[in-house]
C-alpha positions as CSV (number, residue, x, y, z in Angstrom):
1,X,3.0,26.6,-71.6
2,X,4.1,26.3,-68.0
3,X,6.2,22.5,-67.4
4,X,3.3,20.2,-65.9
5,X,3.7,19.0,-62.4
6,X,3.9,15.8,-60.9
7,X,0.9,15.3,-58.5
8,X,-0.1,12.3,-56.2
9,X,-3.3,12.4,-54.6
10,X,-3.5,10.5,-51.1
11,X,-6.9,9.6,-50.8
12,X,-9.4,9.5,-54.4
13,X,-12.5,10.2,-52.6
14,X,-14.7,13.1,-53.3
15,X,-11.9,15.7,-52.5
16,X,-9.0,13.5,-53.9
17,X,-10.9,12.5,-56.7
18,X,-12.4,16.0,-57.5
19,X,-9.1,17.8,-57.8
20,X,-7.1,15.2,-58.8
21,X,-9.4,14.7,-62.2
22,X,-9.2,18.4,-62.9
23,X,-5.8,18.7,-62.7
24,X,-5.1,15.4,-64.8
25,X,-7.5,17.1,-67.2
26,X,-4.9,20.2,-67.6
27,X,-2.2,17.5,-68.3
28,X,-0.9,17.4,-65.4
29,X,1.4,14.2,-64.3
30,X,-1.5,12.6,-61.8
31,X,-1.3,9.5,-59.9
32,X,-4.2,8.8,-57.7
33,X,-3.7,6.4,-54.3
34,X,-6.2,4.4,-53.2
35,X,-7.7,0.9,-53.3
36,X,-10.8,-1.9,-53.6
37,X,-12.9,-1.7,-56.7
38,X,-12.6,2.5,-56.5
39,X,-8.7,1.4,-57.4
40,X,-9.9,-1.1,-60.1
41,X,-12.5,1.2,-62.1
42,X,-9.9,4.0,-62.8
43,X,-7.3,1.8,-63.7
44,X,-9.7,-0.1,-66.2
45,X,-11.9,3.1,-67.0
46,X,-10.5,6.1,-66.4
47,X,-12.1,8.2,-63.4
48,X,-15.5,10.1,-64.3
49,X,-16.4,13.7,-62.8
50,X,-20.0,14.6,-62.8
51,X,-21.8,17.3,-61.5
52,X,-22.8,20.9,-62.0
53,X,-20.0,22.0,-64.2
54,X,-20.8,19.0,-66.7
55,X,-19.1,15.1,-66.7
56,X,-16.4,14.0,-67.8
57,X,-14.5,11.2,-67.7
58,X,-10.2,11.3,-67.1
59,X,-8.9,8.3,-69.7
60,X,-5.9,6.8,-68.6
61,X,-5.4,8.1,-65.5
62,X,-3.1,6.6,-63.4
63,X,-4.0,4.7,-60.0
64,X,-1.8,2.1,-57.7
65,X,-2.4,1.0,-53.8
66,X,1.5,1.3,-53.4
67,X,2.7,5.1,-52.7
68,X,6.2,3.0,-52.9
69,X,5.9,2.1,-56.8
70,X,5.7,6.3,-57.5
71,X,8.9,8.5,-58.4
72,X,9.0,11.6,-56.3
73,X,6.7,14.2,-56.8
74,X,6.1,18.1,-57.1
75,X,3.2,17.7,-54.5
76,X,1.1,15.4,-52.8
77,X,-2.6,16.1,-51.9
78,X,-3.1,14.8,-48.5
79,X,-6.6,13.7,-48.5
80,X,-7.2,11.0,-46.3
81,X,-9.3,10.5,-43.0
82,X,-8.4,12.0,-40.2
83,X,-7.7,9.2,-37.7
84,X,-5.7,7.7,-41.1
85,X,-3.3,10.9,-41.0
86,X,-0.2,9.4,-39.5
87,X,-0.2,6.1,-41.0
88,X,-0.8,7.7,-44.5
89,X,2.3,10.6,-43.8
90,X,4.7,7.4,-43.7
91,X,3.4,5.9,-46.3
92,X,4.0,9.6,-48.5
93,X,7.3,10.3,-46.8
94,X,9.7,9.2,-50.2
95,X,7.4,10.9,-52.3
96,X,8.9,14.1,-51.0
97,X,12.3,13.1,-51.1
98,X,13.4,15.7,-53.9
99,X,11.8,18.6,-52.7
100,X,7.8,17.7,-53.1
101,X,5.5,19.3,-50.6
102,X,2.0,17.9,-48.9
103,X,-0.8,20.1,-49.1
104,X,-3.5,19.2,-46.6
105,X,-6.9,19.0,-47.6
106,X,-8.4,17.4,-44.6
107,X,-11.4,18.3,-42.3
108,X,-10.1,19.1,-39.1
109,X,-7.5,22.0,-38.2
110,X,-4.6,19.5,-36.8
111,X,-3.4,17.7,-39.9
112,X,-1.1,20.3,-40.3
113,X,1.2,19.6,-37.4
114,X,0.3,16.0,-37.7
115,X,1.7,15.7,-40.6
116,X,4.7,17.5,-40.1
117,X,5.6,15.5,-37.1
118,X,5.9,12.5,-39.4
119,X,7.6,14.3,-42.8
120,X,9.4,17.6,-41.4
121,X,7.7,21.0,-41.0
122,X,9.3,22.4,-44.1
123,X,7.7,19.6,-45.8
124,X,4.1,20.7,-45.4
125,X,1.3,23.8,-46.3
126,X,-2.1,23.6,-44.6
127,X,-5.1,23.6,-47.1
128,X,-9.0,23.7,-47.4
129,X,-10.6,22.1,-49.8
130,X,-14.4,23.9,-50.5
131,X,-16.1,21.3,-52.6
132,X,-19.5,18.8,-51.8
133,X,-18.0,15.7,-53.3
134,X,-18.1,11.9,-52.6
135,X,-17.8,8.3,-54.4
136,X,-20.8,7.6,-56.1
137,X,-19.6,4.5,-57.8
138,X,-16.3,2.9,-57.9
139,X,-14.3,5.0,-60.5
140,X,-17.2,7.9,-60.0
141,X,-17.0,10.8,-58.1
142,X,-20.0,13.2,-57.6
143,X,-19.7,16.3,-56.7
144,X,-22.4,19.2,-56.0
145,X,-20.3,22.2,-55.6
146,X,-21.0,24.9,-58.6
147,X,-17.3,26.9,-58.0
148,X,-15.5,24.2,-56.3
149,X,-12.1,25.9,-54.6
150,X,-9.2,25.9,-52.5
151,X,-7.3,27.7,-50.1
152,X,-3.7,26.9,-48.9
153,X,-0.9,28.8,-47.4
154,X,2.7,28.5,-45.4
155,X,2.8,28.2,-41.6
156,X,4.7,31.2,-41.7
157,X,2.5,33.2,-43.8
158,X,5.4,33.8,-46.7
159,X,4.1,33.9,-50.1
160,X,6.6,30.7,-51.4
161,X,7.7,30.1,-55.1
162,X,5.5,26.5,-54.8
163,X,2.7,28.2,-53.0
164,X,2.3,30.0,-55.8
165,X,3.4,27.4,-58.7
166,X,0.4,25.2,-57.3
167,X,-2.1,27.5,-56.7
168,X,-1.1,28.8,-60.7
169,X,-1.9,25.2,-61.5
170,X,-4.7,25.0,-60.1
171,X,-6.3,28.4,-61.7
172,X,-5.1,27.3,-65.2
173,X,-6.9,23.6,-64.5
174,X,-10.7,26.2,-63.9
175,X,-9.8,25.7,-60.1
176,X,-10.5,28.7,-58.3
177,X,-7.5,28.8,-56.1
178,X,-5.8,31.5,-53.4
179,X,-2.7,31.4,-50.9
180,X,-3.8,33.3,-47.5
181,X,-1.2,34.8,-45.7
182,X,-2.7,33.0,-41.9
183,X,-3.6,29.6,-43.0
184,X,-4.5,28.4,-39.0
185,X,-7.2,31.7,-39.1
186,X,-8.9,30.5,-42.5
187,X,-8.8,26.5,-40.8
188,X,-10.4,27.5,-38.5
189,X,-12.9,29.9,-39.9
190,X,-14.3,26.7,-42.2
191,X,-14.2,24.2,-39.4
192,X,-16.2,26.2,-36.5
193,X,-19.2,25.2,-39.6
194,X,-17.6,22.3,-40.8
195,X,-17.7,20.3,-37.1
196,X,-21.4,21.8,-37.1
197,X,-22.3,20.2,-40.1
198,X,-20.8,16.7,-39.8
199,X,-22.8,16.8,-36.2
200,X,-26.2,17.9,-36.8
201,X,-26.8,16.4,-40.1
202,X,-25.6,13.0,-38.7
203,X,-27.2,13.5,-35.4
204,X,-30.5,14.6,-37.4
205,X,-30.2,12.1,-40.6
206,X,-31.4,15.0,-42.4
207,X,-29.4,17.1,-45.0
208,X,-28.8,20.9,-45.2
209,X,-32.3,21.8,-47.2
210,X,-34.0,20.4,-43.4
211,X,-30.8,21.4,-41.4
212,X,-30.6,25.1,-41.9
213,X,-34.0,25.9,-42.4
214,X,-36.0,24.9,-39.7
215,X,-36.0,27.3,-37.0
216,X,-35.0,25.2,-34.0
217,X,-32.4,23.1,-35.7
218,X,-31.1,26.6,-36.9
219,X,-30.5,27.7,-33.2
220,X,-28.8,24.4,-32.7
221,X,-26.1,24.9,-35.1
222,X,-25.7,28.6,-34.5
223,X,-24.9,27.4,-31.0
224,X,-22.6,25.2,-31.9
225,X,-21.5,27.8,-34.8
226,X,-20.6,30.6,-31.6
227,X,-19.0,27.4,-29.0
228,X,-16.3,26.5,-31.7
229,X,-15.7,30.0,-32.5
230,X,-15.5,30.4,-29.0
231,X,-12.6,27.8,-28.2
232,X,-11.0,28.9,-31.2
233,X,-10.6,32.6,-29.8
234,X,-9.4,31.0,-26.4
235,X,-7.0,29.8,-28.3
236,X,-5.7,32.7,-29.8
237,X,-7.1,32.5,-33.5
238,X,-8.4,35.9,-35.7
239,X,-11.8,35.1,-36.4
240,X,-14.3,38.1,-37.3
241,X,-16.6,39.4,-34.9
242,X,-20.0,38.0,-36.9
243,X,-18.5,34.5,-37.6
244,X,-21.2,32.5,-36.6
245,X,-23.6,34.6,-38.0
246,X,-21.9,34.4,-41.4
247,X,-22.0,30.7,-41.1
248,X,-25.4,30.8,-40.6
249,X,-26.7,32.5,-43.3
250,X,-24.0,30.1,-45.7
251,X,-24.9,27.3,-44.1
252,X,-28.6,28.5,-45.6
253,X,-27.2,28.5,-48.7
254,X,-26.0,25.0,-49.2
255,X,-27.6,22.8,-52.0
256,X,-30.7,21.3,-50.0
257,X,-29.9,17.7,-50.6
258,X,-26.0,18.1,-49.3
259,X,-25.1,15.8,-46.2
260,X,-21.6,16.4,-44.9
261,X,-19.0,13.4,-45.7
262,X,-19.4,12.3,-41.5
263,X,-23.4,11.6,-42.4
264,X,-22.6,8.9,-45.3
265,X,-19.7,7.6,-43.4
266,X,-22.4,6.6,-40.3
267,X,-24.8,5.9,-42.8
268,X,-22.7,3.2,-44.2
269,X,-21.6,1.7,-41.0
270,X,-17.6,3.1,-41.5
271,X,-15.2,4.7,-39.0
272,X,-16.5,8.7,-38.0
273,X,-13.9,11.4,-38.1
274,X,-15.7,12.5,-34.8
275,X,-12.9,12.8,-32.4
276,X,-10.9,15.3,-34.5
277,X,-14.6,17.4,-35.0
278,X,-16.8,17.7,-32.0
279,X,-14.6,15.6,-30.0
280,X,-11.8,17.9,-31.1
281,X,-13.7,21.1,-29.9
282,X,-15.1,19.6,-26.4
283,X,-11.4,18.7,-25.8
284,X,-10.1,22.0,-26.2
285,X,-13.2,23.2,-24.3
286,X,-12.4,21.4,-21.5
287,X,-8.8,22.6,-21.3
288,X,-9.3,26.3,-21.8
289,X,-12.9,26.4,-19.6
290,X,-15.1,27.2,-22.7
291,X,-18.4,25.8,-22.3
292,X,-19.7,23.1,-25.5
293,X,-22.8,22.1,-24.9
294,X,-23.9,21.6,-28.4
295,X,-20.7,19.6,-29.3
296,X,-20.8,17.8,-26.1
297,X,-23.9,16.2,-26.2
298,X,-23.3,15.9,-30.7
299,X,-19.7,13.6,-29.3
300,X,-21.7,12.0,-26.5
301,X,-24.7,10.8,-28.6
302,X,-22.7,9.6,-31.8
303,X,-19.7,8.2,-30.4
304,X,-21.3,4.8,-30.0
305,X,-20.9,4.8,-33.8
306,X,-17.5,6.2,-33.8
307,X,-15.6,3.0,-34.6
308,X,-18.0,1.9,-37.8
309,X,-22.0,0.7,-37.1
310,X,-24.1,0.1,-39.5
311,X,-27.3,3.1,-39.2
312,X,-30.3,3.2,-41.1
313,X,-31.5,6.5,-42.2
């Protein structure tokens, strides 16, 4: 049996929360960061996992607010909100202090660097997290992915010893788990749908099932699909030919009750992750004369809301 790792997760929400449990689950050294009653219910209960590949429930897992009251780790899961990324990086900083790496598993395509700017370059690897997840109760994340899995990789593209000892971890914890050689390519290629999604199913209030398969809001997102494809070629990212196709037709296959993580945000009157999404894309847009209608008028119409506002649905 390979030595266990030690692991803190940044953020227990649905991604945090998801991985985190399975890789407690395969005995791994796990300490979850976060706060509020979530913070209270796994330190009193354990955390609970439910969802298509069954429930369970992680006993004595371990859970503090403090990042400062854990010994340095193997890795860190960086799995906070976006406009939380450089206050969360210092708090991580020590945690890396013998070596540990962060592996991002944000929404946008910036953390990356972000990160780095705060820790040290050689300190980070970019990741994507593919799993539908969320808090359904303090201490109980839902999640509504069947093969939940992850992608990471170095900025330079080498296949490193702890690329590879985490992504073995994660494939012996029933983690379906790969290191690409471009990480900024596969980023990208998730968040030219993932930017589409947080828009139209908040701007719509109205999950994927409704989303993807009526025929006008279809045209919507596939224009939105082709304008962050678009900026992303501007900007010198590999993306293949049929992109936004491809995202349309998996966007068609997402489970018809799934809402991206930016819908229940505005639906519960919290901070939006807007500017790094649509705002992220018009920006670029602008600087590189791509046209974004679809994400300029998404930014325009729901950043009233950006700083928290309670919506009904």
């Amino acid at each position: 049996m390979k030595p266990q790792m030690r692991i803190a997760i940044m953020g227990a929400g649905g991604v945090g929360g998801y991985y985190g449990g399975r890789l407690a689950q395969a005995g791994h050294d796990v300490t979850f960061i976060t706060r509020g009653e979530h913070l209270r219910a796994i330190q009193e209960k354990g955390l609970s996992l439910a969802g298509p590949g069954g429930d369970s429930v992680v006993t004595g897992a371990k859970a503090t607010a403090d990042p400062g009251r854990i010994e340095p780790v193997d890795v860190v899961l960086f799995c906070v909100k976006l406009f939380d990324t450089e206050e969360a990086a210092r708090a991580i900083q020590p945690l890396l202090s013998k070596g540990g790496v962060c592996i991002t598993l944000q929404n946008g395509v910036d953390g990356q660097q972000r990160i780095a700017a705060v820790v040290g370059d050689d300190r980070v690897i970019g990741g994507i997290a593919f799993v539908s997840a969320l808090i359904e109760s303090p201490g109980v994340i839902r999640y509504s992915s069947k093969a939940p899995s992850i992608k990471f990789g170095e900025a330079d593209g080498r296949m490193s010893e702890r690329a590879v000892r985490f992504r073995d971890a994660c494939k012996a914890a029933g983690i379906d788990a790969e290191v690409v050689a471009d990480i900024r390519s596969a980023l990208w290629h998730k968040f030219v749908g993932l930017a589409v999604n947080a828009a139209l199913t908040s701007l719509v209030r109205k999950p994927a099932g409704v989303c993807y398969h009526d025929p006008d809001l279809l045209a919507l997102a596939r224009s939105g699909f082709e304008e962050g494809a678009a900026v992303a070629r501007a900007m010198g990212i590999q993306l293949p030919g049929d992109i936004a196709e491809w995202q349309v037709q998996n966007h068609r296959k997402f489970p018809p009750q799934m809402y991206a993580s930016m819908y229940h945000d505005l639906a519960r009157g919290r901070r939006l992750e807007l500017d790094s999404l649509s705002g992220l894309i018009v920006r670029k847009g602008r600087e590189l004369g791509v046209p974004t209608p679809f994400h300029s008028m998404a930014y325009a119409c729901l950043k009233p809301y950006l700083n928290g506002s309670p919506v009904s649905e």
